[in-house]
PyMOL Python script that loads the backbone (N, CA, C, O; Angstrom):
from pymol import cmd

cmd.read_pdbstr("""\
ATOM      1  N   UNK A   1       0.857  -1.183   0.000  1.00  0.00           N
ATOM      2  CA  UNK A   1       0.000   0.000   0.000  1.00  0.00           C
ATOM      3  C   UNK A   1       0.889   1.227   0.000  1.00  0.00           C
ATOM      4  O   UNK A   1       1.687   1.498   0.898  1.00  0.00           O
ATOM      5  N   UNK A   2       0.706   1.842  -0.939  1.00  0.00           N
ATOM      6  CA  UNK A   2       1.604   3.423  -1.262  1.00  0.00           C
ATOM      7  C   UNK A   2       0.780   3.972  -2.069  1.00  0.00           C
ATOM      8  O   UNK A   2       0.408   3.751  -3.221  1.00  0.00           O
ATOM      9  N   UNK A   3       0.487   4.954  -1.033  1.00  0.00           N
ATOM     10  CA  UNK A   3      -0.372   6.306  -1.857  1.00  0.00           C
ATOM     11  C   UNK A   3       0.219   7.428  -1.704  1.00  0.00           C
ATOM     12  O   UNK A   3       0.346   8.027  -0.636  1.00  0.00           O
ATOM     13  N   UNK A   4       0.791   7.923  -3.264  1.00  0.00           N
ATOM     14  CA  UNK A   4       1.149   9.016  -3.080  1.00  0.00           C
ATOM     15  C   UNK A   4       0.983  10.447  -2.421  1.00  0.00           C
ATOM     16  O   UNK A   4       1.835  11.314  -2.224  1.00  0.00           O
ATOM     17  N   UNK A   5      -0.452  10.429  -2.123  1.00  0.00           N
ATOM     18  CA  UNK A   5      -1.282  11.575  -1.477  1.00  0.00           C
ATOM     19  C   UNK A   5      -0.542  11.706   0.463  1.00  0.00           C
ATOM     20  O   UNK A   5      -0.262  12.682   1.160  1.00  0.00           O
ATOM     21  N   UNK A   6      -0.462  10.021   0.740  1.00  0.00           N
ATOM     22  CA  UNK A   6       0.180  10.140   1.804  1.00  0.00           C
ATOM     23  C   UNK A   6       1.438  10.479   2.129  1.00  0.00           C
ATOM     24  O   UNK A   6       1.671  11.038   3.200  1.00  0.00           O
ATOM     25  N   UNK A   7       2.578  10.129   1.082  1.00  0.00           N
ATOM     26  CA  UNK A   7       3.378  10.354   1.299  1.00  0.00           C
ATOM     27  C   UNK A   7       3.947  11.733   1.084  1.00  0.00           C
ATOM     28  O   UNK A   7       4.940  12.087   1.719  1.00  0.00           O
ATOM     29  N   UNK A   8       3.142  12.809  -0.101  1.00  0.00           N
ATOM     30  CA  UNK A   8       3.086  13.793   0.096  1.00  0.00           C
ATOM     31  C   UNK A   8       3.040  14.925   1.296  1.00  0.00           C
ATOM     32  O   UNK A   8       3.799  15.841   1.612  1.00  0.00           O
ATOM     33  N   UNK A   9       1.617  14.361   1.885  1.00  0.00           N
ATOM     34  CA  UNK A   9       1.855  14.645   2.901  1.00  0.00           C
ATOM     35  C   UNK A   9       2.395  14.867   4.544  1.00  0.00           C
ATOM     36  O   UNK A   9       2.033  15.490   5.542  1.00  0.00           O
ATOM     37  N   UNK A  10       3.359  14.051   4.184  1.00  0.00           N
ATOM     38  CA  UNK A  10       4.268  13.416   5.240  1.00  0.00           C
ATOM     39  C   UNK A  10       5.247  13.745   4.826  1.00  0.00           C
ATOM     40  O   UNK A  10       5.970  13.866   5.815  1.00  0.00           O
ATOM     41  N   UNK A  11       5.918  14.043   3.773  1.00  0.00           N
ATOM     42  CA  UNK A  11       6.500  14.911   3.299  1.00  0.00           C
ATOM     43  C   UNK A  11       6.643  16.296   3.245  1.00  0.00           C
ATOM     44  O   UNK A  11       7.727  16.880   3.264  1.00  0.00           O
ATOM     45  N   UNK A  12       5.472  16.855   3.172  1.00  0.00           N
ATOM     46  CA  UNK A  12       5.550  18.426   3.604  1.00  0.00           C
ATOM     47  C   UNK A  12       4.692  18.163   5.606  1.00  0.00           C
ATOM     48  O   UNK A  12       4.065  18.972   6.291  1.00  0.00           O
ATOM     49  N   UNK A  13       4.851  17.591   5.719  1.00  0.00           N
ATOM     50  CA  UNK A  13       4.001  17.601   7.071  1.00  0.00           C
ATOM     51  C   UNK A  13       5.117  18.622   8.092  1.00  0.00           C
ATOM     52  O   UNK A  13       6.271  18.368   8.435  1.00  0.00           O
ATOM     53  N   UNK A  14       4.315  19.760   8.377  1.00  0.00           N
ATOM     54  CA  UNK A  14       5.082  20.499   9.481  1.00  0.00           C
ATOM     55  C   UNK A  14       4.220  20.517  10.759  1.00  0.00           C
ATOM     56  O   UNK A  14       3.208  19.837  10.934  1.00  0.00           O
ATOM     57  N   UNK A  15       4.778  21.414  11.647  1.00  0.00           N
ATOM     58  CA  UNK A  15       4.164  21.576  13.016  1.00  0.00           C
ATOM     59  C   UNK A  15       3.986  22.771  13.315  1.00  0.00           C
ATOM     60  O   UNK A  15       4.917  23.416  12.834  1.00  0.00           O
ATOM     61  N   UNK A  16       3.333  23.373  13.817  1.00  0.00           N
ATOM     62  CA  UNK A  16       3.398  24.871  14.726  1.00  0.00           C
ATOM     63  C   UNK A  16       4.128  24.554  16.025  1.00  0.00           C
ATOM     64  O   UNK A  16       4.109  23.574  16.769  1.00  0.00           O
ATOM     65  N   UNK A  17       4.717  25.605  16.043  1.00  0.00           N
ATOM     66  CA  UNK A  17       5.430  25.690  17.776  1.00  0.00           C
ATOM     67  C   UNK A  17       4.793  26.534  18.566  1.00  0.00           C
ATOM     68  O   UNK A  17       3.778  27.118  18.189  1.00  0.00           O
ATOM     69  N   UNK A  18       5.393  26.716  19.925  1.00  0.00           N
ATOM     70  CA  UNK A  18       4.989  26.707  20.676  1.00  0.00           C
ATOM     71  C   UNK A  18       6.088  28.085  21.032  1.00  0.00           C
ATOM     72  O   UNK A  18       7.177  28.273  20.491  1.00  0.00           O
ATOM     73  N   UNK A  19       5.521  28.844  21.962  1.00  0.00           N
ATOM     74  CA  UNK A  19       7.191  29.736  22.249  1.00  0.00           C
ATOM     75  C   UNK A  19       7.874  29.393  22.683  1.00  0.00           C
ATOM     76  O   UNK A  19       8.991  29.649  22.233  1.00  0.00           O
ATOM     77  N   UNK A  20       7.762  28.522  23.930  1.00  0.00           N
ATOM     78  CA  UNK A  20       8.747  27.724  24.571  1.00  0.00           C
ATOM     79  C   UNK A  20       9.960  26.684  23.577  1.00  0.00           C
ATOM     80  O   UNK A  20      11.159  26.524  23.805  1.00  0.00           O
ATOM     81  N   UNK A  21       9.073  26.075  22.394  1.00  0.00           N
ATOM     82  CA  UNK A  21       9.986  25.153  21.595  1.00  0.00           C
ATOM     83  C   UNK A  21       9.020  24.263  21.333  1.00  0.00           C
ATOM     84  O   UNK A  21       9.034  23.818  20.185  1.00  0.00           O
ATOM     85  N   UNK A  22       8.207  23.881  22.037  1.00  0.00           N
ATOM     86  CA  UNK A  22       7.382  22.671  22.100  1.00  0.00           C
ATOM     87  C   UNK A  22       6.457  22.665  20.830  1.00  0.00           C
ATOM     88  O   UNK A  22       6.598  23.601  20.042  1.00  0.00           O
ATOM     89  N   UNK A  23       5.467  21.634  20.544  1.00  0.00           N
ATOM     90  CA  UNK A  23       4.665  21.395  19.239  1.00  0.00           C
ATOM     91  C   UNK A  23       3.603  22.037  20.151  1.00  0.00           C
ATOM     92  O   UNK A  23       3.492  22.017  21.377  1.00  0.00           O
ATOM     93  N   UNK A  24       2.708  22.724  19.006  1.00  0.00           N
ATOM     94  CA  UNK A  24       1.418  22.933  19.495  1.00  0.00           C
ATOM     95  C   UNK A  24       0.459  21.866  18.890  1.00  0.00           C
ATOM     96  O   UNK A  24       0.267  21.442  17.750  1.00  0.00           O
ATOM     97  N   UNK A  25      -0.283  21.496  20.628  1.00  0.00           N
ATOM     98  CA  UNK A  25      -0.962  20.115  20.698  1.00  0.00           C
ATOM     99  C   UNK A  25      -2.076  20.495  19.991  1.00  0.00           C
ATOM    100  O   UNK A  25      -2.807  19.522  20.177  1.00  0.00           O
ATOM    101  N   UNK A  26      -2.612  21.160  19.393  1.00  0.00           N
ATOM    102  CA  UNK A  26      -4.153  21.110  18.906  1.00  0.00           C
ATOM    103  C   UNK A  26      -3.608  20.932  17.601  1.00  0.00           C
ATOM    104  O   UNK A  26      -4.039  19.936  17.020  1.00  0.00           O
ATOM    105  N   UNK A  27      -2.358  21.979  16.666  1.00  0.00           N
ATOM    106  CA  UNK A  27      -2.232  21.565  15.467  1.00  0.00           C
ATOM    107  C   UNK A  27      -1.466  19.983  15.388  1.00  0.00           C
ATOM    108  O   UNK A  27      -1.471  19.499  14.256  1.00  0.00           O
ATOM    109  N   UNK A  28      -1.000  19.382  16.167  1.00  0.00           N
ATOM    110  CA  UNK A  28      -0.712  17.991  16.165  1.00  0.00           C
ATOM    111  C   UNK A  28      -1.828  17.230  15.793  1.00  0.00           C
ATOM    112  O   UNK A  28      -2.001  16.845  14.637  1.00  0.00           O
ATOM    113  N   UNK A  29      -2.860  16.913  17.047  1.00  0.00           N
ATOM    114  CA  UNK A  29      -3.924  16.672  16.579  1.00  0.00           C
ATOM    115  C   UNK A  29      -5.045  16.344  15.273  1.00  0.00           C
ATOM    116  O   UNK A  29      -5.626  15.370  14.792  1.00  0.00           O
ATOM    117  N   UNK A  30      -4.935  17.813  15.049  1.00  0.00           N
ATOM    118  CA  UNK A  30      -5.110  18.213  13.858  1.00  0.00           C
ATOM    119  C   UNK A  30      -4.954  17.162  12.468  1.00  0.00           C
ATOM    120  O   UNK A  30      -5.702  16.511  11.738  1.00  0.00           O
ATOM    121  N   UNK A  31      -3.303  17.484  12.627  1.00  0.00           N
ATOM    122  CA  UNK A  31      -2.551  16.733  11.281  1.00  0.00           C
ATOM    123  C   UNK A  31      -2.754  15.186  11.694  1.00  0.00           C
ATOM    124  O   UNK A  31      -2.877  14.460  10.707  1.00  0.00           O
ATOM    125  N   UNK A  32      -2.798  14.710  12.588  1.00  0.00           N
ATOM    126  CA  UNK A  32      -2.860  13.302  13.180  1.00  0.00           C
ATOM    127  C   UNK A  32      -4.330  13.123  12.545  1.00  0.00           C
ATOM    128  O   UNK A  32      -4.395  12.305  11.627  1.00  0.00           O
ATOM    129  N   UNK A  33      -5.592  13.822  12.936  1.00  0.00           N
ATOM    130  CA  UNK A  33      -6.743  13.250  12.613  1.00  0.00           C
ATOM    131  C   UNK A  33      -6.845  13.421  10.351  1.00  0.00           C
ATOM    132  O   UNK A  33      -7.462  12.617   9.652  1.00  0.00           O
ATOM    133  N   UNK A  34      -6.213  14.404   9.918  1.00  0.00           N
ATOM    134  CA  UNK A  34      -6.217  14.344   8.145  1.00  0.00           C
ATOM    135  C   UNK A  34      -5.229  13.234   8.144  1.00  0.00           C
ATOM    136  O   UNK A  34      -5.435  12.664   7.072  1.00  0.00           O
ATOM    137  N   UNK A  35      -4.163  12.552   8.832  1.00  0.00           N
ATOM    138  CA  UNK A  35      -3.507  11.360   8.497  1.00  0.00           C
ATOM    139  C   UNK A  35      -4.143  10.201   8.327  1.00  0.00           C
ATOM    140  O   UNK A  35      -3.987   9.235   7.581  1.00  0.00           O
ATOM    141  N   UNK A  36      -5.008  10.538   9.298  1.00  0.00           N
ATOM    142  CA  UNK A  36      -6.033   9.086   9.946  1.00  0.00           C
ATOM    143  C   UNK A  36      -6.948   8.927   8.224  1.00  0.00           C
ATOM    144  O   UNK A  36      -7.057   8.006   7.414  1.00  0.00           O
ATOM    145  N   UNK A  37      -7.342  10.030   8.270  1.00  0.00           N
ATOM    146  CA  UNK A  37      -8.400  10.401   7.231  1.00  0.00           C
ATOM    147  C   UNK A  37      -7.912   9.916   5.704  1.00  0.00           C
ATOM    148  O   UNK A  37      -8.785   9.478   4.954  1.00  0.00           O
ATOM    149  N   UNK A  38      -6.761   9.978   5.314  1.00  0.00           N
ATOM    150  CA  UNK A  38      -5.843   9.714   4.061  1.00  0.00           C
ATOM    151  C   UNK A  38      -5.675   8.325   4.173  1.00  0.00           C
ATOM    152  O   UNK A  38      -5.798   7.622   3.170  1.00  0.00           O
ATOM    153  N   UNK A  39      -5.377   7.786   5.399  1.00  0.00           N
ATOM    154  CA  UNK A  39      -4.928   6.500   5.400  1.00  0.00           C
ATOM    155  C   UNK A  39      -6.811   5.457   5.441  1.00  0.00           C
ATOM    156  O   UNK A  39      -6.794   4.228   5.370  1.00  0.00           O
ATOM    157  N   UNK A  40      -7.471   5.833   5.498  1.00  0.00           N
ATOM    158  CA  UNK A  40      -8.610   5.732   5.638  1.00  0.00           C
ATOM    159  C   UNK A  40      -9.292   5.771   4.304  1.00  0.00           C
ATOM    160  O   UNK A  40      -9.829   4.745   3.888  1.00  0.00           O
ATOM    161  N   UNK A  41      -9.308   6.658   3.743  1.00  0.00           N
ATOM    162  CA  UNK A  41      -9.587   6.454   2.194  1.00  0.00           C
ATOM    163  C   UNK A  41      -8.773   5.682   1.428  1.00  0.00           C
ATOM    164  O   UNK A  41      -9.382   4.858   0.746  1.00  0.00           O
ATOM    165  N   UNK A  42      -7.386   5.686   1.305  1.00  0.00           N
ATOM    166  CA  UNK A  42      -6.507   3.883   0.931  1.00  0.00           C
ATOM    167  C   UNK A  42      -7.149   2.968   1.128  1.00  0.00           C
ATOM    168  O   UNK A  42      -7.456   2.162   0.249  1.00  0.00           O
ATOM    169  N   UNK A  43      -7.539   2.882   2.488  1.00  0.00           N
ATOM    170  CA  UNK A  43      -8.248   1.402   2.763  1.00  0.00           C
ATOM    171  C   UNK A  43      -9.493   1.007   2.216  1.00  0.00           C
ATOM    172  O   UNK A  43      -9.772  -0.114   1.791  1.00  0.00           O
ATOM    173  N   UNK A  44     -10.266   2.068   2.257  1.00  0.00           N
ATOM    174  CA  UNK A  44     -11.275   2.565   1.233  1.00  0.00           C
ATOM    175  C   UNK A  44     -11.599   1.565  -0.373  1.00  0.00           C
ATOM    176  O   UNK A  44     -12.426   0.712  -0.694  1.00  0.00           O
ATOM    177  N   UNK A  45     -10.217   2.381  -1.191  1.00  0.00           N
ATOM    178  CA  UNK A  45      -9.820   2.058  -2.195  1.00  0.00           C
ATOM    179  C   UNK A  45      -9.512   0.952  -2.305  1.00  0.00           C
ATOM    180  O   UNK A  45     -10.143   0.299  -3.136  1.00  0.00           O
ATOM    181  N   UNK A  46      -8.468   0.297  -1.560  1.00  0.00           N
ATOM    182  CA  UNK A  46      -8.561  -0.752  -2.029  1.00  0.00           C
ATOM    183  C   UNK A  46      -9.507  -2.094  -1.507  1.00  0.00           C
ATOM    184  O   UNK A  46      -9.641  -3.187  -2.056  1.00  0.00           O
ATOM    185  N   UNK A  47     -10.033  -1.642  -0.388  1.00  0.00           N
ATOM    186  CA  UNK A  47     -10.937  -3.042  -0.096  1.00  0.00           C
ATOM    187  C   UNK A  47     -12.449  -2.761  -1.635  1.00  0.00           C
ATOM    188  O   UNK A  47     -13.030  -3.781  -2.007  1.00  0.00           O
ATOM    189  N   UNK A  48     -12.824  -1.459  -2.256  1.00  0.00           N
ATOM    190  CA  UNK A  48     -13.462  -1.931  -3.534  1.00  0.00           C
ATOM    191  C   UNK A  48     -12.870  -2.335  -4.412  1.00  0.00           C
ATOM    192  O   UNK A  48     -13.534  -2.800  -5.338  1.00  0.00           O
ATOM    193  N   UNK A  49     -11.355  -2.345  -4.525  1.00  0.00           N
ATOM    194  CA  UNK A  49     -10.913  -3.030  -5.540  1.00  0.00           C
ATOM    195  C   UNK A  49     -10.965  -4.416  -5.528  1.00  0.00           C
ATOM    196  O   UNK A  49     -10.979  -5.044  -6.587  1.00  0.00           O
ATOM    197  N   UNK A  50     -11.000  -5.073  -4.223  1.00  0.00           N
ATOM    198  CA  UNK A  50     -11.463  -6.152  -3.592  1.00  0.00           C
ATOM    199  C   UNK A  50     -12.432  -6.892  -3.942  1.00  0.00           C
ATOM    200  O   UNK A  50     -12.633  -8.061  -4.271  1.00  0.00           O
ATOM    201  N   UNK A  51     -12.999  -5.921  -3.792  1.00  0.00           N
ATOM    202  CA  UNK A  51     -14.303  -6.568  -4.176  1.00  0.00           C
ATOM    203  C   UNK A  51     -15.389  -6.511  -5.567  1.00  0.00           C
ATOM    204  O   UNK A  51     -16.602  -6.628  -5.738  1.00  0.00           O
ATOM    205  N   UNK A  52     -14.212  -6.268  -6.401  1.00  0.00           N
ATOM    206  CA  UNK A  52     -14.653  -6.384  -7.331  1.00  0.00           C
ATOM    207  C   UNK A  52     -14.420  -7.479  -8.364  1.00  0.00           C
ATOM    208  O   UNK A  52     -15.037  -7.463  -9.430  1.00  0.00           O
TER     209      UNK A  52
END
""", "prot")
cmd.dss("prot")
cmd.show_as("cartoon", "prot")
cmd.util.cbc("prot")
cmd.orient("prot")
């Protein structure tokens, strides 16, 4: 399984900081739940290819 869309985005995947240095936890989140979401439509895709 390699979808380019993911690896794109994991590729440009950045973070917001924090002033201290740290990640800011809501944009973590964030990018964590459109990861979920990308990797989710793959699976998508190919279980109809499946089943066809």
């Amino acid at each position: 399984m390699k979808s380019k869309k993911i690896e794109d985005y994991l590729n440009n995947l950045r973070f917001k900081k924090t002033l201290f240095g740290g990640l800011n936890e809501e944009d973590v989140w964030k990018k964590i739940k459109k990861l979920d979401e990308l990797y989710q439509k793959e699976i998508d895709c190919i279980q109809n290819e499946q089943e066809k």
